[in-house]
N, CA, C and O atoms as a GROMACS GRO file, in nm:
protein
  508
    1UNK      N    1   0.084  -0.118   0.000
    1UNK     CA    2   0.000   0.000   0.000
    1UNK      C    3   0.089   0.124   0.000
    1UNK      O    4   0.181   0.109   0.080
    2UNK      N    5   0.093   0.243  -0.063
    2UNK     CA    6   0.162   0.365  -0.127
    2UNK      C    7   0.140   0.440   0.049
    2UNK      O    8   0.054   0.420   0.134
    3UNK      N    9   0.250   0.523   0.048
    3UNK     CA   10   0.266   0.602   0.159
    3UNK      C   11   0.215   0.726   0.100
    3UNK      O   12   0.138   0.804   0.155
    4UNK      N   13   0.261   0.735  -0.004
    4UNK     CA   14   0.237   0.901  -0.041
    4UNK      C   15   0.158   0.867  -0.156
    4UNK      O   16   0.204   0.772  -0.220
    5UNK      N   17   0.024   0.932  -0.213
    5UNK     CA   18  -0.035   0.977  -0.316
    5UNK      C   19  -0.054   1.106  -0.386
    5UNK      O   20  -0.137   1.192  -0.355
    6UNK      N   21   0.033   1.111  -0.484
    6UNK     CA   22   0.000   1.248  -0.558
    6UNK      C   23  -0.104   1.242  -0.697
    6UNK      O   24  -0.109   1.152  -0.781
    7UNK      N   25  -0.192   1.377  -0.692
    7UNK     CA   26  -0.252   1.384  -0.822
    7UNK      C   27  -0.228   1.506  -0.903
    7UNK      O   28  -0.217   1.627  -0.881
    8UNK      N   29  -0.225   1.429  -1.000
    8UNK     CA   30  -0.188   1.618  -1.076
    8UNK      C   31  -0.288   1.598  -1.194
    8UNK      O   32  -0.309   1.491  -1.251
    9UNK      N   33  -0.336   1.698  -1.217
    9UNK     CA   34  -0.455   1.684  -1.351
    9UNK      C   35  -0.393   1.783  -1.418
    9UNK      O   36  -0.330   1.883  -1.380
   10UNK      N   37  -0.430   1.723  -1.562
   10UNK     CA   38  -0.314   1.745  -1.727
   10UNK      C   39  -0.476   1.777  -1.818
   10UNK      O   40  -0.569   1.699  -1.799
   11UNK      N   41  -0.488   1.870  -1.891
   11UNK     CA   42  -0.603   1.877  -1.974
   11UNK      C   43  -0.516   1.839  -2.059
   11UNK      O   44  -0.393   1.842  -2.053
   12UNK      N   45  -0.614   1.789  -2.171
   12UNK     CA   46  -0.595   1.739  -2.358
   12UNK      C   47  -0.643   1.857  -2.408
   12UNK      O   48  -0.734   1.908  -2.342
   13UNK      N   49  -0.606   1.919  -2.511
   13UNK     CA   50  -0.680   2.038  -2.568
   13UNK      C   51  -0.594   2.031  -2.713
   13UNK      O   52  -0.479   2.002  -2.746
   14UNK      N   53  -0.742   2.084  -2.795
   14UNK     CA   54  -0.704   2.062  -2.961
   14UNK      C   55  -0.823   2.072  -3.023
   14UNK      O   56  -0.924   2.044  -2.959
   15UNK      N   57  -0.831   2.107  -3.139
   15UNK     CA   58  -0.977   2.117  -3.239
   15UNK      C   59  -1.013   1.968  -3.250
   15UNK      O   60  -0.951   1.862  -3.257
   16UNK      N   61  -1.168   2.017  -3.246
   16UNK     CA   62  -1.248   1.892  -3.278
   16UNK      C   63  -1.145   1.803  -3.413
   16UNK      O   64  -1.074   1.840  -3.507
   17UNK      N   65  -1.190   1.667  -3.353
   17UNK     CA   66  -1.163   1.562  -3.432
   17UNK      C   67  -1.020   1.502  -3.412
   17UNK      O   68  -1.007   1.387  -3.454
   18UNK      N   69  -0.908   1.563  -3.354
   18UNK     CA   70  -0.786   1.572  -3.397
   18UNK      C   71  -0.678   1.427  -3.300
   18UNK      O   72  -0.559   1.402  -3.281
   19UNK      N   73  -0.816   1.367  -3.264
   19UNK     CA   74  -0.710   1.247  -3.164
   19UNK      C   75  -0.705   1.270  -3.028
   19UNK      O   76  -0.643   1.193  -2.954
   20UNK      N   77  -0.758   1.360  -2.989
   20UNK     CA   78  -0.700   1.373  -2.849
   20UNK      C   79  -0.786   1.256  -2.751
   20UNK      O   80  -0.734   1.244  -2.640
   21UNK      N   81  -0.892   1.180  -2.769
   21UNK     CA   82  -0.956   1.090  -2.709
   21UNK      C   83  -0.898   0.952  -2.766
   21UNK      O   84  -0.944   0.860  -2.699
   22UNK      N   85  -0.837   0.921  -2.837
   22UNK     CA   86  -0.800   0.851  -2.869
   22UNK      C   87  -0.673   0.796  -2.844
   22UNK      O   88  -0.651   0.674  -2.840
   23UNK      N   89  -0.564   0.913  -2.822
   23UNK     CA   90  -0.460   0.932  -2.742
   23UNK      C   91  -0.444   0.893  -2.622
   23UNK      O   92  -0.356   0.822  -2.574
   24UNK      N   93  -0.589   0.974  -2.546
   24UNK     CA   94  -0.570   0.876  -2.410
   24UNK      C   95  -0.632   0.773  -2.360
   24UNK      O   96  -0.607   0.730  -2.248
   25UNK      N   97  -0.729   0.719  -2.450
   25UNK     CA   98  -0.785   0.587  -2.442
   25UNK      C   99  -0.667   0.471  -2.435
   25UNK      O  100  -0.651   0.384  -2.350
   26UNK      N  101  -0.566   0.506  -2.587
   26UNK     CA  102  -0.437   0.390  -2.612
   26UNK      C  103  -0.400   0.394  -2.492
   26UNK      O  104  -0.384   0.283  -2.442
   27UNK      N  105  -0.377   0.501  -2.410
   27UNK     CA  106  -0.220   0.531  -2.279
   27UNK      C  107  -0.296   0.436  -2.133
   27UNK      O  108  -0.244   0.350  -2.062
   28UNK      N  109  -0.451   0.503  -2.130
   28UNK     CA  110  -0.469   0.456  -2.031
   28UNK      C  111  -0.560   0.310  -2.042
   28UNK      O  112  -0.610   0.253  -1.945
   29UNK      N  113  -0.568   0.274  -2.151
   29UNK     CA  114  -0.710   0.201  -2.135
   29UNK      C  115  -0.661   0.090  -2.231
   29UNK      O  116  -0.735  -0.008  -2.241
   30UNK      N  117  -0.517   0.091  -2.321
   30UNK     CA  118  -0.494   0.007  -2.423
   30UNK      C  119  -0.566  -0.016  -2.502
   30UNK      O  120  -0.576  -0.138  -2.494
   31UNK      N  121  -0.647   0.025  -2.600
   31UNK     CA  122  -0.781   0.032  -2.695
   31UNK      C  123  -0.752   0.098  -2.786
   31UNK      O  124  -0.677   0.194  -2.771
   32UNK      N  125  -0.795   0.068  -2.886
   32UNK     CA  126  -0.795   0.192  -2.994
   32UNK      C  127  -0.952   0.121  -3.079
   32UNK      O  128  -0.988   0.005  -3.098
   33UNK      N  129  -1.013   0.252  -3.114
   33UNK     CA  130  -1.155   0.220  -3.180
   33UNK      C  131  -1.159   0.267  -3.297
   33UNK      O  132  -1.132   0.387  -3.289
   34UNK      N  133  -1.179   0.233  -3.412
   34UNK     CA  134  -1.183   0.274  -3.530
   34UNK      C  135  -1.281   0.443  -3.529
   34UNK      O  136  -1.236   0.552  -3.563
   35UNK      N  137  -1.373   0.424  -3.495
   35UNK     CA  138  -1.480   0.542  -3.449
   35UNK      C  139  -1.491   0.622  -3.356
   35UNK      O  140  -1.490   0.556  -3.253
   36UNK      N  141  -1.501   0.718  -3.336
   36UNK     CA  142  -1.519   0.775  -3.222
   36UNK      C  143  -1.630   0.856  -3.192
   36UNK      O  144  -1.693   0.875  -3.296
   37UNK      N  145  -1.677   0.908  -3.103
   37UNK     CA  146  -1.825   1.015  -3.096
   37UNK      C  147  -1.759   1.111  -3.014
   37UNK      O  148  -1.689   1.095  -2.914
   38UNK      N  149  -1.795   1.215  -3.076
   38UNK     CA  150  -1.706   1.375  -3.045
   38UNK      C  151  -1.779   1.327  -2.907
   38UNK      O  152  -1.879   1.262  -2.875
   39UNK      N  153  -1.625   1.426  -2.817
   39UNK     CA  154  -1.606   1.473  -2.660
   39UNK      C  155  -1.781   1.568  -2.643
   39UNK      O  156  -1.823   1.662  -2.712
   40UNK      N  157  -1.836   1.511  -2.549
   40UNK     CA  158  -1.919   1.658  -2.494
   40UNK      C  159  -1.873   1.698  -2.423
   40UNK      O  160  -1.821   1.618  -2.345
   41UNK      N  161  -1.858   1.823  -2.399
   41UNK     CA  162  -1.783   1.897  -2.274
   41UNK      C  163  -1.651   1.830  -2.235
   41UNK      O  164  -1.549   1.846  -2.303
   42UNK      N  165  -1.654   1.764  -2.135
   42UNK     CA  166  -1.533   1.704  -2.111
   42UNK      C  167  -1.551   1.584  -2.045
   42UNK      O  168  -1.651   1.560  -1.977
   43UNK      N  169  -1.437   1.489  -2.066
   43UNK     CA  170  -1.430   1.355  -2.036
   43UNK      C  171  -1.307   1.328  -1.950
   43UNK      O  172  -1.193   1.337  -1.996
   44UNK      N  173  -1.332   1.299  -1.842
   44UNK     CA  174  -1.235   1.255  -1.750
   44UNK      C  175  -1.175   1.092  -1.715
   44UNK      O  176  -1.242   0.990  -1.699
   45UNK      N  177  -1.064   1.104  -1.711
   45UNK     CA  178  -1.015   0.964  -1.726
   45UNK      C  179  -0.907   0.951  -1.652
   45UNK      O  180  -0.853   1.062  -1.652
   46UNK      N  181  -0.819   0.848  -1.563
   46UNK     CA  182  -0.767   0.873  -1.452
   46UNK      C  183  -0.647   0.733  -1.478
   46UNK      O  184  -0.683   0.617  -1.499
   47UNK      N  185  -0.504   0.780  -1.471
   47UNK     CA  186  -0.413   0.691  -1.522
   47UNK      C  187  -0.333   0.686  -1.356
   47UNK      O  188  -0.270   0.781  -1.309
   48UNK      N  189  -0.357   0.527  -1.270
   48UNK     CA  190  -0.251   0.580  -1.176
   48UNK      C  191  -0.153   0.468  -1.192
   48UNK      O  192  -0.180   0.359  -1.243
   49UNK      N  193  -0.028   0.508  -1.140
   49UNK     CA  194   0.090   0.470  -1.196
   49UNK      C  195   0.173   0.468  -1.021
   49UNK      O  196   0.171   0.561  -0.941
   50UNK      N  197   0.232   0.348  -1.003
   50UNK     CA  198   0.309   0.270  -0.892
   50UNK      C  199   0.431   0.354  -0.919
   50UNK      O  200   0.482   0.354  -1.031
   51UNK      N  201   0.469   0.411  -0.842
   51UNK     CA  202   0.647   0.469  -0.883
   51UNK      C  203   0.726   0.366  -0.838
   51UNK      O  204   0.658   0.296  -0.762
   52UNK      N  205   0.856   0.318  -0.851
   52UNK     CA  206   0.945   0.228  -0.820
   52UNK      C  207   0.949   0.199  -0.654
   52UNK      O  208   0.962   0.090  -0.598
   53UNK      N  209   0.936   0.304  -0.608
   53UNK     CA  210   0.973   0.294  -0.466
   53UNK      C  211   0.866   0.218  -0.422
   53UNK      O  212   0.872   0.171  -0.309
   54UNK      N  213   0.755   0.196  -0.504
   54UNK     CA  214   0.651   0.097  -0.454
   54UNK      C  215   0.579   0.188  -0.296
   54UNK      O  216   0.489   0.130  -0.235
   55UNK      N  217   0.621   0.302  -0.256
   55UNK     CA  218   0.569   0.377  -0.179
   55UNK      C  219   0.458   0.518  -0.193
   55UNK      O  220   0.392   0.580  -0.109
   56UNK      N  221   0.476   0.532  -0.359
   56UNK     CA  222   0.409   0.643  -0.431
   56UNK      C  223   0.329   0.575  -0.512
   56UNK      O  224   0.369   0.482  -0.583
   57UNK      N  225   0.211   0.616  -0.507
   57UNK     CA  226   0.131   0.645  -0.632
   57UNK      C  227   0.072   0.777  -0.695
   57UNK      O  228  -0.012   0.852  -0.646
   58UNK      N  229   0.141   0.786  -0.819
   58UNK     CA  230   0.050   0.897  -0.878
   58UNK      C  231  -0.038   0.884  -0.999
   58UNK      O  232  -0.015   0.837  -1.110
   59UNK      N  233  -0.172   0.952  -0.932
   59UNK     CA  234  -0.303   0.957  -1.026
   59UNK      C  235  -0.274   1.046  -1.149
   59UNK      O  236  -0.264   1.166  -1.124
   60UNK      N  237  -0.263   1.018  -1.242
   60UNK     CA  238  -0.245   1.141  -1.359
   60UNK      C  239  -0.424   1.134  -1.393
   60UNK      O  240  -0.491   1.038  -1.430
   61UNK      N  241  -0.465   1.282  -1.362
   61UNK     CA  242  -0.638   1.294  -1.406
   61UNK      C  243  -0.640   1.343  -1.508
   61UNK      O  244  -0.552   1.429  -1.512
   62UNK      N  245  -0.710   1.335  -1.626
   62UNK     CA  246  -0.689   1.363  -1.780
   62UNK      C  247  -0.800   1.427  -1.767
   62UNK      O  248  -0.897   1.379  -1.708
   63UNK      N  249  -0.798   1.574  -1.834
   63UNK     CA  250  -0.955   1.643  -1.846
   63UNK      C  251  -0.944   1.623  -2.006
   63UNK      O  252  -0.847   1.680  -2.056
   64UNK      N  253  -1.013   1.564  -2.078
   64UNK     CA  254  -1.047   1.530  -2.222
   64UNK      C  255  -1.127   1.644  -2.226
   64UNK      O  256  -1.243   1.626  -2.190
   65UNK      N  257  -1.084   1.792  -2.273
   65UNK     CA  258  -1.174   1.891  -2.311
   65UNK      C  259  -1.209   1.912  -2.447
   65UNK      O  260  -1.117   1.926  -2.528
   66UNK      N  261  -1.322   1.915  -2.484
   66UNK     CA  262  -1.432   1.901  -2.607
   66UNK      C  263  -1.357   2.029  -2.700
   66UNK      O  264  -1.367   2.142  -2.652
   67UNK      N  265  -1.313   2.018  -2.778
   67UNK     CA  266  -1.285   2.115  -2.884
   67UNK      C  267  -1.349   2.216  -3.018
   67UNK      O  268  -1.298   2.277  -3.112
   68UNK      N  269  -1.450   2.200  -2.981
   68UNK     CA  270  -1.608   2.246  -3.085
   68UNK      C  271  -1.605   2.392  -3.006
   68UNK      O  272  -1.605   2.409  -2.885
   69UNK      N  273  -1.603   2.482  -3.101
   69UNK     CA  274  -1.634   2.610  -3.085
   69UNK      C  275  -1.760   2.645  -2.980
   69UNK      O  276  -1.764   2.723  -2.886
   70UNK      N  277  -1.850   2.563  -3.029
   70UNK     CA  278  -1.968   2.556  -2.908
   70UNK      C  279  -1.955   2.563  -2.800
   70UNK      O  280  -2.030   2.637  -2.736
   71UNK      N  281  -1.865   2.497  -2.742
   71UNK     CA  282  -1.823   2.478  -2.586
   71UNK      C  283  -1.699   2.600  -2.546
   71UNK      O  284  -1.666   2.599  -2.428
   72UNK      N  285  -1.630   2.704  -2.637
   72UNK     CA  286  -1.568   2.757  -2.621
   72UNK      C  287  -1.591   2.828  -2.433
   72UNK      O  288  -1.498   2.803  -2.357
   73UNK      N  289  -1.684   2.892  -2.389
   73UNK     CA  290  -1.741   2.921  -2.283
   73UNK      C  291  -1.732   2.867  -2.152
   73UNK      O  292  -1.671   2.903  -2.052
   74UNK      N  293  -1.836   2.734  -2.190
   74UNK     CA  294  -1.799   2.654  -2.087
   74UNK      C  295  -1.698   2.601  -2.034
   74UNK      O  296  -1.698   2.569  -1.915
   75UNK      N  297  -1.589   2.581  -2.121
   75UNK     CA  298  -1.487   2.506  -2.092
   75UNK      C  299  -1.359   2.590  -2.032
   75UNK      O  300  -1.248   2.538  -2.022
   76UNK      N  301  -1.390   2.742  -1.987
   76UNK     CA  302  -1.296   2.783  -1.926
   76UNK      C  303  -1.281   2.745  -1.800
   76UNK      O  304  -1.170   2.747  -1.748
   77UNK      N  305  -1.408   2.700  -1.724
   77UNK     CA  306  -1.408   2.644  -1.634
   77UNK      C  307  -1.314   2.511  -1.559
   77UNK      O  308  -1.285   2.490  -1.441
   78UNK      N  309  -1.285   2.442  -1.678
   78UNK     CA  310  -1.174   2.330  -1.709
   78UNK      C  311  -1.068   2.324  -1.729
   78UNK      O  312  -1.005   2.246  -1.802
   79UNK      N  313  -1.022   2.442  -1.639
   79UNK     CA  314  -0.859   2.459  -1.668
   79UNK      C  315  -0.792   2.459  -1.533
   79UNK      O  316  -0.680   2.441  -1.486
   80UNK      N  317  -0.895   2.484  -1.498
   80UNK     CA  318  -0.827   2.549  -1.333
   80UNK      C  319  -0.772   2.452  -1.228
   80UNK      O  320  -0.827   2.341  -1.236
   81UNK      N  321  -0.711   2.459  -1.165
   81UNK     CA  322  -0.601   2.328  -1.170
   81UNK      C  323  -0.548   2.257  -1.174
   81UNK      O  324  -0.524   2.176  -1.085
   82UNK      N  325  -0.490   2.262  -1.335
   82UNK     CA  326  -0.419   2.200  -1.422
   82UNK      C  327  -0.240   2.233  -1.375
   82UNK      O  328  -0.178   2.338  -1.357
   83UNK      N  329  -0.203   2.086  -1.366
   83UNK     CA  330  -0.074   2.149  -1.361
   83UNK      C  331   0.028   2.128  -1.483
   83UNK      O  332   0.144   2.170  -1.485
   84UNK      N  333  -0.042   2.051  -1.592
   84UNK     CA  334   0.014   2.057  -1.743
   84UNK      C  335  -0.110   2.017  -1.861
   84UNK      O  336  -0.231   1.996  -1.856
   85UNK      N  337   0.000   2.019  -1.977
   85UNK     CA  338  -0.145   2.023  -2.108
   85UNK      C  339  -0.076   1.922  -2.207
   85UNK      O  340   0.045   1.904  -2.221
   86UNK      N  341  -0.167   1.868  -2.265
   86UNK     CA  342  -0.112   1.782  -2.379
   86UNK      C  343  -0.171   1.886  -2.510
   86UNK      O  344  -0.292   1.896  -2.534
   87UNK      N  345  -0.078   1.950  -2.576
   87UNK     CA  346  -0.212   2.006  -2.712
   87UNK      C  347  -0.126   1.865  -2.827
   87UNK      O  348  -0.018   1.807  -2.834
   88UNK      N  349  -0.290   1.867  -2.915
   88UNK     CA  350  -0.287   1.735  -3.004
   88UNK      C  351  -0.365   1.821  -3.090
   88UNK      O  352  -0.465   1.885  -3.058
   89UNK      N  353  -0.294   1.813  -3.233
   89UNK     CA  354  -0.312   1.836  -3.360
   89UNK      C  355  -0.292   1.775  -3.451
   89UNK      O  356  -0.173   1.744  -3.449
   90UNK      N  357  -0.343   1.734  -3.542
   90UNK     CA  358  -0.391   1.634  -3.632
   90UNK      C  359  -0.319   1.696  -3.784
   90UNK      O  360  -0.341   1.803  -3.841
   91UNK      N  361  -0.252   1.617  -3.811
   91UNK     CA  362  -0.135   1.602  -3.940
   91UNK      C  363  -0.187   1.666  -4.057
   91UNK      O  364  -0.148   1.769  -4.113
   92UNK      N  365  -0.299   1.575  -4.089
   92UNK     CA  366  -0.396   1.592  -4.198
   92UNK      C  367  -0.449   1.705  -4.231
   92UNK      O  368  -0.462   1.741  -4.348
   93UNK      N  369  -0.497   1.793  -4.100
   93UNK     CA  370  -0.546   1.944  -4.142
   93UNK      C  371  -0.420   2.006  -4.043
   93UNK      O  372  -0.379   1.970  -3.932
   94UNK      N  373  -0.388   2.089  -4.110
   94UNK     CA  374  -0.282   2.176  -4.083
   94UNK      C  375  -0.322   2.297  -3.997
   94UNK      O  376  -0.237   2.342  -3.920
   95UNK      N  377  -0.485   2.373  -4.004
   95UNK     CA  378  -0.505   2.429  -3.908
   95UNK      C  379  -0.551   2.420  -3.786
   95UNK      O  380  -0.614   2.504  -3.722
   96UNK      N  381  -0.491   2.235  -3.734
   96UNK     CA  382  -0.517   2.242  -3.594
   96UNK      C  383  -0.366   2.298  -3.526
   96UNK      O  384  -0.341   2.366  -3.425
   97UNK      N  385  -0.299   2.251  -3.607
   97UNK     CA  386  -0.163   2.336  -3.536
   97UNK      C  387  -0.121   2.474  -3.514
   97UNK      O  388  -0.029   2.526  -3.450
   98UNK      N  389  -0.229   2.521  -3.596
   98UNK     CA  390  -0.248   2.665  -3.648
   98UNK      C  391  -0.248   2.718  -3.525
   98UNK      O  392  -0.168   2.782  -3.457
   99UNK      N  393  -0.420   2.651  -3.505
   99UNK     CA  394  -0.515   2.680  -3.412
   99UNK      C  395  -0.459   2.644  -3.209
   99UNK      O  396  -0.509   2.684  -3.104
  100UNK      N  397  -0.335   2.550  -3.237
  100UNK     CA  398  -0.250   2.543  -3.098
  100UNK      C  399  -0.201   2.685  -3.042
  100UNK      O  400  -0.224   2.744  -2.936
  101UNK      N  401  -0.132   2.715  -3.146
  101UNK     CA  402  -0.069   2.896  -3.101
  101UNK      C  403  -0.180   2.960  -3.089
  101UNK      O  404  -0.206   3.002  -2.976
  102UNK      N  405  -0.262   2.982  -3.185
  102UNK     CA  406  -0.373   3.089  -3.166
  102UNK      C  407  -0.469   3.106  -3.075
  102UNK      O  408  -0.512   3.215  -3.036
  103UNK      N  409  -0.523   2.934  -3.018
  103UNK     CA  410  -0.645   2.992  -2.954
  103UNK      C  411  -0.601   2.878  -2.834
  103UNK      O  412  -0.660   2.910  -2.730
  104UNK      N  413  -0.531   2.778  -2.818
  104UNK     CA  414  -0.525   2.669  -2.748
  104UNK      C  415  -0.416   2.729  -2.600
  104UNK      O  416  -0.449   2.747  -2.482
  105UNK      N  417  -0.311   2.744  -2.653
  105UNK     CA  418  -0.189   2.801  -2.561
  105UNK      C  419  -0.271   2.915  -2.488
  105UNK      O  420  -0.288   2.909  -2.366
  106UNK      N  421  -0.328   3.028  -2.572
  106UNK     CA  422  -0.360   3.132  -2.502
  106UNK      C  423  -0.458   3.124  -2.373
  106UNK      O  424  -0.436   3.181  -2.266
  107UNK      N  425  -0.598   3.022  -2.410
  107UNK     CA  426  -0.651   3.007  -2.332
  107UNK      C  427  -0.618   2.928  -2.185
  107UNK      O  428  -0.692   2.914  -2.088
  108UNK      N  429  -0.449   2.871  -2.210
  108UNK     CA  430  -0.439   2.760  -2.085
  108UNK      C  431  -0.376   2.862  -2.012
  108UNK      O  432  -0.359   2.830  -1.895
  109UNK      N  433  -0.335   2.971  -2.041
  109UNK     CA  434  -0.268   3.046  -1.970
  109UNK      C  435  -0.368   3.144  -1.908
  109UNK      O  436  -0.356   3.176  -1.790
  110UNK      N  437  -0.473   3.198  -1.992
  110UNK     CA  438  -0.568   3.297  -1.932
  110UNK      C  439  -0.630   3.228  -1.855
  110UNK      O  440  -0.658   3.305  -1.763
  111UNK      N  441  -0.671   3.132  -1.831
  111UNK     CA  442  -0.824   3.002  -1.786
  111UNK      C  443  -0.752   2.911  -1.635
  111UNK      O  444  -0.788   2.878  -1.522
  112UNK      N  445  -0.622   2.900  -1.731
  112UNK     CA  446  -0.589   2.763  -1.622
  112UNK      C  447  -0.438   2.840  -1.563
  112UNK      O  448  -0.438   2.956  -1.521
  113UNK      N  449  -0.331   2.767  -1.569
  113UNK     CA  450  -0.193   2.810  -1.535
  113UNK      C  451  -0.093   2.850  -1.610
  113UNK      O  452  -0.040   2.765  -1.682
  114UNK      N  453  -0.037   3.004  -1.612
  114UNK     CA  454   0.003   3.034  -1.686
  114UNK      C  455   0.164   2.937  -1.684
  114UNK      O  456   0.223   2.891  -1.781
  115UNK      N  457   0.185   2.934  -1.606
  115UNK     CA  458   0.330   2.867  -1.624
  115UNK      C  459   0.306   2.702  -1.640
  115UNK      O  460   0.411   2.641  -1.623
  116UNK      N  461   0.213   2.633  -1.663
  116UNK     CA  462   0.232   2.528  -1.725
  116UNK      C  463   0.286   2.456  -1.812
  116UNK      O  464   0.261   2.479  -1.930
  117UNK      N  465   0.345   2.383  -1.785
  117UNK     CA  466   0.436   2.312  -1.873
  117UNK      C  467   0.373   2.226  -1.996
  117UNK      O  468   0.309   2.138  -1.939
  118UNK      N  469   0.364   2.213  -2.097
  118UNK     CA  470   0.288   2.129  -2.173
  118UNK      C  471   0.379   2.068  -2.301
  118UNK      O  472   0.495   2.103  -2.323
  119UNK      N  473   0.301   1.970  -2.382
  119UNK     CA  474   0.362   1.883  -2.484
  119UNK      C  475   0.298   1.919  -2.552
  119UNK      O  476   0.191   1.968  -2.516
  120UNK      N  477   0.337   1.912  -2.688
  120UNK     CA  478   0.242   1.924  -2.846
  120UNK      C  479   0.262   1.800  -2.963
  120UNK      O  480   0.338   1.789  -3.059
  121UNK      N  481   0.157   1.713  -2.906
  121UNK     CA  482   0.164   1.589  -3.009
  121UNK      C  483   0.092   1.564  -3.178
  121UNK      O  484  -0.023   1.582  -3.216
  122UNK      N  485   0.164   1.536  -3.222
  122UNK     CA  486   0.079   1.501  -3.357
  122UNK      C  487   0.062   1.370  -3.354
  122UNK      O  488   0.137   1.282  -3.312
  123UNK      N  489  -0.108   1.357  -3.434
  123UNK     CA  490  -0.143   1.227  -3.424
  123UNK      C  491  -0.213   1.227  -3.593
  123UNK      O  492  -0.265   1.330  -3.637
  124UNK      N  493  -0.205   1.104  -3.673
  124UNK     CA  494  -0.267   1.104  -3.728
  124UNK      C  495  -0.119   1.072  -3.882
  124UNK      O  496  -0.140   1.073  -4.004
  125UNK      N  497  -0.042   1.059  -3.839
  125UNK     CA  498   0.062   1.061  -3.923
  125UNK      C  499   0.071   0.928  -4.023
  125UNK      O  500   0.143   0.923  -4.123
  126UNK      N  501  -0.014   0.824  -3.980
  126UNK     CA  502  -0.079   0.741  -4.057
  126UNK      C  503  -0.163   0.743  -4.171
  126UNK      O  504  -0.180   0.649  -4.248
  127UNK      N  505  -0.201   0.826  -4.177
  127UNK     CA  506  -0.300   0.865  -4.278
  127UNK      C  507  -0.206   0.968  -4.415
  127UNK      O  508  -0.267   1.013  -4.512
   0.00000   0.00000   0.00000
C-alpha cells in the first residue's frame, strides 16, 4: 500500500476531431476504436501509476476537453487546476496546429496556469 499519493490533472486540448480521445484511451485504457463520438464537454479519465519505490502512487487525471467552438465558454471552467497540457493536432489538417498557437496556448494560460508546462503531439501521421 503507497505512503504518499500524488494527483496532478493534465487537460488534452485541440480542435475537434484531432485524436486527443483517442490518445488517451491507447495510454490509459490500451484500446484503440476505429470510431469515435465527439467529446461533450469534457471527459475525465484517470491513469494511476506505482512509482518504483513501490511507496508512491500517482493519479495522472486527464480532463479530455471538447474542442467544438460551441463549448468555447464553458470550458474555461476546465482549466483550473491544471498542472500541465497535452495540445494534439492532427497532421492531416494543418489548421489544428495553427489553431495550438492561436487559440489553445492562449486560453491555458488565461483560464488555467500560466506557467504550465505542456507537450504538443501530432497524431494522425498514418494517414
Amino acid at each position: 500500500m503507497p505512503n504518499k499519493e500524488i494527483m496532478l490533472k493534465l487537460v488534452l486540448l485541440g480542435s475537434s476531431a484531432c485524436g486527443k480521445t483517442s490518445l488517451i484511451n491507447r495510454y490509459v485504457h490500451h484500446s484503440f476504436e476505429e470510431d469515435y463520438k465527439t467529446t461533450l464537454g469534457v471527459n475525465i479519465v484517470i491513469k494511476e501509476i506505482n512509482l518504483d519505490d513501490n511507496e508512491t502512487l500517482v493519479k495522472l487525471i486527464f480532463w479530455d476537453i471538447a474542442g467544438q467552438k460551441k463549448y468555447d465558454l464553458s470550458r474555461q471552467v476546465f482549466f483550473q487546476g491544471c498542472v500541465g497540457a497535452l495540445f494534439v493536432y492532427d497532421l492531416t489538417r494543418p489548421s489544428t496546429l495553427h489553431d495550438i498557437e492561436s487559440k489553445w496556448i492562449p486560453d491555458l494560460k488565461k483560464f488555467g496556469n500560466d506557467n504550465a508546462p505542456y507537450l504538443i503531439i501530432c497524431k494522425k501521421n498514418d494517414l
